[in-house]
Rosetta silent file (secondary structure, phi, psi, omega in degrees, C-alpha in Angstrom):
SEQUENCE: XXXXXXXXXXXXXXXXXXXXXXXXXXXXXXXXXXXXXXXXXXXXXXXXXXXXXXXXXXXXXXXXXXXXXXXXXXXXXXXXXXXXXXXX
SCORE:     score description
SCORE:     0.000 S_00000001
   1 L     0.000  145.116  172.595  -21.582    5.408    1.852 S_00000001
   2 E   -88.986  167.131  166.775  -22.642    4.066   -1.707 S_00000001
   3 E   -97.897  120.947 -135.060  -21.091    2.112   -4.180 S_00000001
   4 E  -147.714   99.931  145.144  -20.230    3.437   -7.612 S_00000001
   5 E   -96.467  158.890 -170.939  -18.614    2.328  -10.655 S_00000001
   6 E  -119.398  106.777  159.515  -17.108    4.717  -12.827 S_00000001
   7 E  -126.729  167.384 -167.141  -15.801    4.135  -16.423 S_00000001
   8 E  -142.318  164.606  149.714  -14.490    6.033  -19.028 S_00000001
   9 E  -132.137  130.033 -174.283  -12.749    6.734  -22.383 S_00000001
  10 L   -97.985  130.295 -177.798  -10.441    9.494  -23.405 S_00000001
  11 L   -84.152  163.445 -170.611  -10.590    9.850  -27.352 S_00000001
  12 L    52.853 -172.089  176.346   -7.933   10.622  -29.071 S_00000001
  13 L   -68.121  159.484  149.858   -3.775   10.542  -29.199 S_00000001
  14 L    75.237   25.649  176.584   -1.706   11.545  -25.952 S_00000001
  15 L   -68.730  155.882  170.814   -4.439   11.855  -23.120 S_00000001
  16 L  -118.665  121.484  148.969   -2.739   11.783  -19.529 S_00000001
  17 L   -72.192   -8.491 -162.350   -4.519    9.804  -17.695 S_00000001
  18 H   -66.653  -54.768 -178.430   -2.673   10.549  -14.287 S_00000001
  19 H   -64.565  -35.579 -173.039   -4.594   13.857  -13.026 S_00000001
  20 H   -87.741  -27.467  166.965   -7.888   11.703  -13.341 S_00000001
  21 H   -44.114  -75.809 -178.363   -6.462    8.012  -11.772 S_00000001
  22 H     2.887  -76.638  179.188   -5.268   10.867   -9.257 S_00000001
  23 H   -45.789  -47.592 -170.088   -8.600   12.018   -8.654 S_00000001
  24 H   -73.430  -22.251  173.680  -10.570    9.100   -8.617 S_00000001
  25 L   -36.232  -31.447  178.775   -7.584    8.131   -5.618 S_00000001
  26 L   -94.160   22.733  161.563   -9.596   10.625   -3.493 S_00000001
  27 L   -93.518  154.979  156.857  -12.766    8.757   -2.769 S_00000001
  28 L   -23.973  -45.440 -149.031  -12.829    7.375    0.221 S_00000001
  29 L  -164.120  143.039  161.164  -12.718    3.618   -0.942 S_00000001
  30 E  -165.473  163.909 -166.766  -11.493    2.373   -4.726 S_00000001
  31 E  -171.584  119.711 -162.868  -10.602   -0.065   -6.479 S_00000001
  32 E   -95.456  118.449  160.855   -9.249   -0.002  -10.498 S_00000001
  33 E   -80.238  -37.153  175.578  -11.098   -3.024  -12.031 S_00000001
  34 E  -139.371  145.546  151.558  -10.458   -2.703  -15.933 S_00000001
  35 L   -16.471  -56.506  167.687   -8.069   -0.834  -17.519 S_00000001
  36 L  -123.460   37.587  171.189  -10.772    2.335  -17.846 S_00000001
  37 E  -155.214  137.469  179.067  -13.435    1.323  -15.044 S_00000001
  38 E  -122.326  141.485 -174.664  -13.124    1.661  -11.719 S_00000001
  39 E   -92.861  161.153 -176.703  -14.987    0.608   -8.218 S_00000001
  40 E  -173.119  158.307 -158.630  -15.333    3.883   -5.516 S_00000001
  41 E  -111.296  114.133 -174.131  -16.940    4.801   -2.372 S_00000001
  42 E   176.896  140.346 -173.362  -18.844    7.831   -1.835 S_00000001
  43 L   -59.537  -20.404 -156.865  -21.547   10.293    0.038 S_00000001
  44 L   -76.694 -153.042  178.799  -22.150   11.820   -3.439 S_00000001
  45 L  -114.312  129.483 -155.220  -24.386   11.271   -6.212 S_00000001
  46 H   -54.455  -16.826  171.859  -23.746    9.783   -9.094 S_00000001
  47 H   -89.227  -14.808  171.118  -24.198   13.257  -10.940 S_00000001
  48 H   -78.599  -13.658  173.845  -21.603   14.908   -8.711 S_00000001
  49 H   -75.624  -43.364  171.104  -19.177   12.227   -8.868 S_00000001
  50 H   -43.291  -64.895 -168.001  -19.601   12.814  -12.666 S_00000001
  51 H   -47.162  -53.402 -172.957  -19.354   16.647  -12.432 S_00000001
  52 H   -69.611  -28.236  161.543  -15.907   16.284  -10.574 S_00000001
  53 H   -49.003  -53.598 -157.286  -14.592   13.662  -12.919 S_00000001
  54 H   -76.711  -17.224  172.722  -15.370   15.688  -16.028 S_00000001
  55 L   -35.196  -67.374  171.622  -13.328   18.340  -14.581 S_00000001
  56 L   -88.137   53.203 -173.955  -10.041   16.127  -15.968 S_00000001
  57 L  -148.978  154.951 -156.286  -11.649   15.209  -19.004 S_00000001
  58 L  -114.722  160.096  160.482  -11.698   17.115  -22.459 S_00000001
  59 L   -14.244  -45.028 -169.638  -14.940   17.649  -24.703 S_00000001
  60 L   -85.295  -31.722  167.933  -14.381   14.482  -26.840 S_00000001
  61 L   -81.614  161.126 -169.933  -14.655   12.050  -23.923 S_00000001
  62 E  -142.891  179.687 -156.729  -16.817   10.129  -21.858 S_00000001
  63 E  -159.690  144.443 -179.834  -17.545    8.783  -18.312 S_00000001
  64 E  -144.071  112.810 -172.359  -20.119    6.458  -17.283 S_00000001
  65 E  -127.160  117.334 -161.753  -21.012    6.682  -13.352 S_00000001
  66 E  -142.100  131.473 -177.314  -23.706    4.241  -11.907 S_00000001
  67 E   -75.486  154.068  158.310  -24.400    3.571   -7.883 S_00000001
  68 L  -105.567  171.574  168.933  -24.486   -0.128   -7.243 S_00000001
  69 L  -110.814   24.994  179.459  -26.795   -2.680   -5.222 S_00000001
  70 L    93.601  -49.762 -179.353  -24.396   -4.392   -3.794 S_00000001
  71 L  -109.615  149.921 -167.259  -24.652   -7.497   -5.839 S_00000001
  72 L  -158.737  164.825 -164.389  -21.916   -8.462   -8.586 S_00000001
  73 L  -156.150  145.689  169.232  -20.214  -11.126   -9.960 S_00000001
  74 L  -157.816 -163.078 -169.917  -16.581  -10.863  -12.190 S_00000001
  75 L  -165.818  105.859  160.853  -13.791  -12.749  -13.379 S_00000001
  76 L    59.751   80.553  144.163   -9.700  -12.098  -13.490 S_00000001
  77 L  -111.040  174.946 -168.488  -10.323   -7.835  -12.823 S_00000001
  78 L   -61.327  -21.347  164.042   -7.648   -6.061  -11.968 S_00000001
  79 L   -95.044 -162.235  177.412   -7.684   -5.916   -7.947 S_00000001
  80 L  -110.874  133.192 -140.123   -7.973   -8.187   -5.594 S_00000001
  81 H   -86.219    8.026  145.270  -11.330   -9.428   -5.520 S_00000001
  82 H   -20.646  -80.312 -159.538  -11.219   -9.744   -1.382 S_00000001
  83 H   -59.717  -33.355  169.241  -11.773   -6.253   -1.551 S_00000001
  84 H   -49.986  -53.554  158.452  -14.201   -6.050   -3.703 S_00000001
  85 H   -30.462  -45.698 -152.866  -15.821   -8.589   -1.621 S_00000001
  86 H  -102.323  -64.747 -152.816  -15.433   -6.713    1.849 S_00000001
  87 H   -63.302  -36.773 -163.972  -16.344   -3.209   -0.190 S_00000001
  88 L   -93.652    0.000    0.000  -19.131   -3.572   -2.197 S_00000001
């Protein structure tokens, strides 16, 4: 399995976020890092992780999906950064 982050922004008033949190909940491995970027686990490719993302996402918005190498470094994100540790 690869390593992925994913982030995004939904433009405008009133997006629901919920159906896409949801979504990204169904990789294999995750981890919400920032407010709108997330770490995830996955056979695919970064354009199919994309494709299935954009699914809950309207015209006006954007997604940014990039495999990792493994090495990283952060400060006060939003998980616990054990896992990140053990995960990436």
């Amino acid at each position: 399995m690869y390593s992925f982050i994913v982030t995004y922004d939904l433009n405008g008033l009133g997006k629901k976020y919920e159906d896409l949190i949801s979504e990204i909940k169904t990789y294999p491995k995750w981890a919400h890092i920032n407010e709108s970027v997330w770490f995830l686990k996955s056979d695919k490719s970064c354009k199919e992780i994309r494709d299935n993302l954009l699914n809950y996402l309207d015209e006006d918005d954007s997604i940014f999906v990039a495999k990792l190498t493994g090495a990283a470094a952060w400060h006060n994100v939003m998980c616990k950064s054990q896992y990140l540790k053990d995960n990436l």
